[in-house]
C-alpha positions as CSV (number, residue, x, y, z in Angstrom):
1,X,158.6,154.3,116.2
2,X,156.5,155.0,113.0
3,X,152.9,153.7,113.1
4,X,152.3,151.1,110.0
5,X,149.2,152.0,107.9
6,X,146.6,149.2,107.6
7,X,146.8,149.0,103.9
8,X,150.8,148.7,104.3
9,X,149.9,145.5,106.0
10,X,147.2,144.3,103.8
11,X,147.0,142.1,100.5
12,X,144.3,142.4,97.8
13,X,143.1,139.0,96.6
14,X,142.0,138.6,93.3
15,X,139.8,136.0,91.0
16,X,139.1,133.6,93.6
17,X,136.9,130.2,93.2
18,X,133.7,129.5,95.1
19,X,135.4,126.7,96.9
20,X,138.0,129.1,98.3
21,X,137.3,130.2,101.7
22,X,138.8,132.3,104.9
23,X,140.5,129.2,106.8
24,X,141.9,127.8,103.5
25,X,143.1,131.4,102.8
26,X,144.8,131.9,106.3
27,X,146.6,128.6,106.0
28,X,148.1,129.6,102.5
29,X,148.8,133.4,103.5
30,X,150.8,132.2,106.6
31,X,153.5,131.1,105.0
32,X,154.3,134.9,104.7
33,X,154.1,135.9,107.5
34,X,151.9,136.2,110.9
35,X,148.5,137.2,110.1
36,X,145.9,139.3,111.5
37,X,142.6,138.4,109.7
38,X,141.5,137.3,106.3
39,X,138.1,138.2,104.6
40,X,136.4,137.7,101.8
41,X,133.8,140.1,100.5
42,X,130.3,139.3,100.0
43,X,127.1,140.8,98.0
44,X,124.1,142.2,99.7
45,X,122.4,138.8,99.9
46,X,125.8,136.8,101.5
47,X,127.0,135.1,98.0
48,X,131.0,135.5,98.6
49,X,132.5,137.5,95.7
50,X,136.0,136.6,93.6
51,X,137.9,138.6,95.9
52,X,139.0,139.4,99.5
53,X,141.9,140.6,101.8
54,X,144.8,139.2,103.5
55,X,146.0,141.7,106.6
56,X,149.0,140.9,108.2
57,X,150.2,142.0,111.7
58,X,153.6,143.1,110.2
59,X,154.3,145.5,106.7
60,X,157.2,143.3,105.8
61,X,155.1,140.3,105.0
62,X,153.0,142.1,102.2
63,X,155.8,141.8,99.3
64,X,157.0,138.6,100.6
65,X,153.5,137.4,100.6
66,X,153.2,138.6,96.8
67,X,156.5,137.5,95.3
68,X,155.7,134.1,96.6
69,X,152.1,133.6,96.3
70,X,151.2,135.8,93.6
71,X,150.0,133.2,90.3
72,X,149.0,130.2,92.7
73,X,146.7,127.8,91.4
74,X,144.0,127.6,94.0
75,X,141.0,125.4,93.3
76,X,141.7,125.5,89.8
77,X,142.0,129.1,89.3
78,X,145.1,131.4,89.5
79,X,145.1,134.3,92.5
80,X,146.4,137.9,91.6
81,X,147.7,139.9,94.3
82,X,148.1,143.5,94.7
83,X,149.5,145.5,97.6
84,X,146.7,146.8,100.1
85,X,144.6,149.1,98.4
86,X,142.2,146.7,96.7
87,X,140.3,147.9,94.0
88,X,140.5,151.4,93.6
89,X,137.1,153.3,93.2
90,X,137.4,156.4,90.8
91,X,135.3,159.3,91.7
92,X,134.7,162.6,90.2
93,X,133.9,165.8,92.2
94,X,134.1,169.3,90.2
95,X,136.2,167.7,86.8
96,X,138.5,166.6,89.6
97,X,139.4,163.1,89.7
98,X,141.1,161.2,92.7
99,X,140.8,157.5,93.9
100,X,139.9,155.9,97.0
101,X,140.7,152.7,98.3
102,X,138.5,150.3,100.7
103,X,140.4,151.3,103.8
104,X,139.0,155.2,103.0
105,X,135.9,154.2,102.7
């Protein structure tokens, strides 16, 4: 049995409106496929940012989840998705570059 990473199982959610919120995203995201949480991230003083995460319980969901929801008009703006990683953050250690995702952090 091979253990399933937790970004295999996750969806990045991009350019999301004020309005949008976890329970509206959970009800739209199910159509994919069981879900284990949804989240989205907030500043340092609670204000919910323009993205957040969809993680399923199952890896199969993810591209399913993308192909079908992937351009949806949501509160008058359209989502991007991206498979799990999120946004990546670039860093630089010794003129070596290499990029980390939110689950590394």
């Amino acid at each position: 049995m091979q253990i399933q990473k937790e970004a295999d199982k996750t969806v990045f959610v991009a350019n999301l409106g004020s309005s949008a919120n976890e329970e509206i995203l959970f009800e739209l995201f199910l159509q994919a496929g069981p879900l284990k949480k949804v989240t989205i991230a907030r500043d340092r003083e609670g204000r919910q940012r323009s993205y957040g995460f969809v993680y399923y319980k199952h890896a199969e969901a993810v591209p399913y989840a993308i192909a079908l929801l992937n351009g949806t008009w949501l509160f008058g703006r359209q989502i991007r998705l991206q498979y799990g990683t999120g946004r990546p953050v670039f860093c630089i250690i010794k003129n070596s570059s290499f990029q980390l995702t939110h689950l590394d952090l």
